[in-house]
C-alpha positions in Angstrom: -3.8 -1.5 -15.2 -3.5 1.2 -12.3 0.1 1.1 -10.4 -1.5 0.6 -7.1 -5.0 0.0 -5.5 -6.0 -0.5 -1.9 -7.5 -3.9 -0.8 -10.5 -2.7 1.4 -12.7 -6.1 1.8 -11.4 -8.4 4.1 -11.8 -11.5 1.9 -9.9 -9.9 -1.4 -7.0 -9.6 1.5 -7.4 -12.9 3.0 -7.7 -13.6 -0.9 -4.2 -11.9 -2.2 -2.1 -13.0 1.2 -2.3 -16.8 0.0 1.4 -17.5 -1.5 -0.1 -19.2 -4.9 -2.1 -16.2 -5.3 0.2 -13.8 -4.8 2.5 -15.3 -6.9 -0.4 -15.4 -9.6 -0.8 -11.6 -9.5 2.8 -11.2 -9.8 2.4 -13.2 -13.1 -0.4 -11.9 -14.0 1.3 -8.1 -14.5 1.9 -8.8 -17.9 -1.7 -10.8 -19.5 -1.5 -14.8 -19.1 -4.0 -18.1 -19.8 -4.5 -20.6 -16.9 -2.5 -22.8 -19.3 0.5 -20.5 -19.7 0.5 -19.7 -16.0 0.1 -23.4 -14.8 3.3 -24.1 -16.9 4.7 -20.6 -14.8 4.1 -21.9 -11.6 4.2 -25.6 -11.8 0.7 -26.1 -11.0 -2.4 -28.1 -12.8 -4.2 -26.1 -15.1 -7.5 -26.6 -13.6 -5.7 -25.9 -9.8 -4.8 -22.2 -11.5 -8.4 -21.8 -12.3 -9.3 -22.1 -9.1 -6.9 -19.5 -8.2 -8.0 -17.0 -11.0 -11.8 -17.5 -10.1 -11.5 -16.5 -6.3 -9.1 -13.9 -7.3 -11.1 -12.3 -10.4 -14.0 -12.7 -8.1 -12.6 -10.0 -5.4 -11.7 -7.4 -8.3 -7.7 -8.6 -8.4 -7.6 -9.4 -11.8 -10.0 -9.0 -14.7 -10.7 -10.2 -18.5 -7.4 -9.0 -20.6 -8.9 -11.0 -24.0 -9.8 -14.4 -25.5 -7.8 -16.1 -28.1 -8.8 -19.2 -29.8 -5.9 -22.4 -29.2 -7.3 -25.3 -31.3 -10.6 -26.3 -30.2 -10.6 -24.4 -27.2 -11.3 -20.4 -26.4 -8.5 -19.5 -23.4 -9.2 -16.7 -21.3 -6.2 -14.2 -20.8 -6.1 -12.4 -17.8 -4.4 -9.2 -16.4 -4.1 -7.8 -12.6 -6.0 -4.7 -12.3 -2.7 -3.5 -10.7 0.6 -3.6 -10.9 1.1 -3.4 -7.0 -1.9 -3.7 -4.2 -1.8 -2.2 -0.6 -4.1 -3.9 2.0 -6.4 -1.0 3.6 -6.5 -1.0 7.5 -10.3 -1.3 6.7 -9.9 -5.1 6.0 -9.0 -5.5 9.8 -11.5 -2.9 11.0 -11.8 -4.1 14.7 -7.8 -3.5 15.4 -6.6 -1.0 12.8 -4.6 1.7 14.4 -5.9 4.3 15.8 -3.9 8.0 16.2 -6.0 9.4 18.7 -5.7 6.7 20.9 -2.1 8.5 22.0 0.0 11.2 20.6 3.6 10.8 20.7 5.6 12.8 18.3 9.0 10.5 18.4 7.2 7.6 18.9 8.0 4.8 15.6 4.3 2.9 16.4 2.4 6.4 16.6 3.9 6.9 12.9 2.8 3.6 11.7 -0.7 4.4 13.4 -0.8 7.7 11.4 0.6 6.3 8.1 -2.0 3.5 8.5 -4.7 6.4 8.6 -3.3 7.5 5.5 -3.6 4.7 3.5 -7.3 3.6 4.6 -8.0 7.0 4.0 -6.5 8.0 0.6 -7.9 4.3 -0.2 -11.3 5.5 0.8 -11.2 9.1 -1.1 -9.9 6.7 -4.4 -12.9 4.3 -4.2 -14.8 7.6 -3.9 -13.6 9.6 -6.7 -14.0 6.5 -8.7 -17.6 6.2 -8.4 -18.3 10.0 -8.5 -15.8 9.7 -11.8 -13.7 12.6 -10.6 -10.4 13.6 -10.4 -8.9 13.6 -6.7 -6.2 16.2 -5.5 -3.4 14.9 -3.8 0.3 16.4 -3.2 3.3 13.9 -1.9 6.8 15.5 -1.3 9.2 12.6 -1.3 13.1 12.6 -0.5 15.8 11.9 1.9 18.5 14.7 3.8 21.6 13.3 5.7 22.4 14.4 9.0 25.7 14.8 10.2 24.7 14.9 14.0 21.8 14.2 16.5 22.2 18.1 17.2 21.2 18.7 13.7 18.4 16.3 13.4 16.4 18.1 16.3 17.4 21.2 15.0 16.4 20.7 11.8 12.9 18.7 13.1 12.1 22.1 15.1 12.9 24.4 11.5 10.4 22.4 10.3 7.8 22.4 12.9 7.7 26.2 12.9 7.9 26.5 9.2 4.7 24.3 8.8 3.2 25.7 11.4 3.7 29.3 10.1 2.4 28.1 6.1 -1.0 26.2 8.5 -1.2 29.5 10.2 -1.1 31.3 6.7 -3.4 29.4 5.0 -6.1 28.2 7.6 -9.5 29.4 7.3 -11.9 28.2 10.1 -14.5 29.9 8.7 -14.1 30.0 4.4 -17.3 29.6 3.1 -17.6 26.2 0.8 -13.7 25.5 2.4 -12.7 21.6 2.7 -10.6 20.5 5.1 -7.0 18.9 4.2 -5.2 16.5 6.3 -1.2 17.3 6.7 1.1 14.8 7.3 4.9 15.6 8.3 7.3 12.0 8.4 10.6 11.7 9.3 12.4 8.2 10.0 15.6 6.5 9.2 15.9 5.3 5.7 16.0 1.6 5.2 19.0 0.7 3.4 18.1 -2.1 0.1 20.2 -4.8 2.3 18.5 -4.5 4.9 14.9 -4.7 2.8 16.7 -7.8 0.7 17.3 -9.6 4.3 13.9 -8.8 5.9 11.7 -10.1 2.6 14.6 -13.3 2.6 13.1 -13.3 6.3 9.9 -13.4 5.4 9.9 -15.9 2.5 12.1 -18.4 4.6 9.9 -18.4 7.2 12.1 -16.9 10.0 11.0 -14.2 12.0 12.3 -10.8 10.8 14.9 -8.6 13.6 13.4 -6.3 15.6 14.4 -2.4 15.3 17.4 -1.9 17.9 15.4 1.0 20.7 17.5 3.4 18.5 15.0 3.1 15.9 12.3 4.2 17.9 13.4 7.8 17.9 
């Protein structure tokens, strides 16, 4: 089981967005029967096999085992991953689009860019799986408290010119056999766990989740 794979097809996300599904790949994290999931979820056993066909049928979850119960041979079933991202590729007519604008404090141009990222990294995965090689990647992760406004600018133009100077270093326009990298820079107010707790509480009520005070945007 990988930790996370990108949905790319339109109909596997159509196909993981439906709440009994979902809550079937949730389940299905550690490896489960129809019958053992049906008692799970409070659903007819032949209702789950509906579910588990159209979901094994888009790559969400696979063949764990078989074990023999009585007269019957069950099928035990695993999700291919422990988590799943939906690629902007499943909506390929609206998916964001960076170049459509550049705005450097702008909240929805960073969403349009970290939507890039994940088709993208999503694409190179499905690629170096096929090609059955090994894909380099670097992620720098972590959070830095600001004690003023003053300091957050000052610290976002440290930063600019220190990337700038290491892109400046390192850049070869013309390197012989080169391949080009994309760099991506984020900044953005952490989201404290009560307010993630309230927003998915939001969601799975049914009520439509706050919008980010102007503030936010910046």
């Amino acid at each position: 089981m990988l930790d996370v794979t990108v949905i790319e097809d339109p109909a596997a996300a159509e196909s993981s967005l439906d709440p009994i599904r979902a809550r079937l790949l949730a389940e299905l994290a550690e490896p489960a029967s129809a019958a053992m999931l049906a008692a799970k979820v409070g659903l007819a056993r032949q209702k789950v096999n509906y579910h588990l066909k159209a979901l094994e049928r888009h790559g969400l979850i696979e063949l764990f085992g078989e074990r023999r119960k009585g007269s019957v041979t069950e099928r035990l079933m695993r999700a291919t991953a422990a988590s799943y991202v939906i690629s902007p590729l499943a909506l390929p007519d609206v998916q964001p689009d960076p170049a459509r604008f550049r705005d450097q404090l702008s909240a929805r141009w960073l969403l349009a860019v970290a939507a890039r990222l994940v088709r993208d990294v999503g694409a190179l995965i499905t690629g170096a799986a096929k090609a059955r090689k090994r894909l380099a990647t670097f992620a720098l992760d972590g959070e830095v408290r600001f004690a003023s406004a003053a300091d957050r600018a000052a610290f976002v133009d440290e930063l600019t010119r220190g990337v700038g100077a290491l892109v400046r270093k390192y850049h070869s326009e013309s390197a012989e056999g080169g391949r080009e990298h994309r760099l991506v820079v984020a900044l953005h107010p952490a989201v404290k766990a009560e307010a993630e707790a309230d927003a998915a509480g939001a969601r799975s009520a049914g009520e439509p989740t706050p919008a980010p005070s102007a503030a936010a945007e910046k």
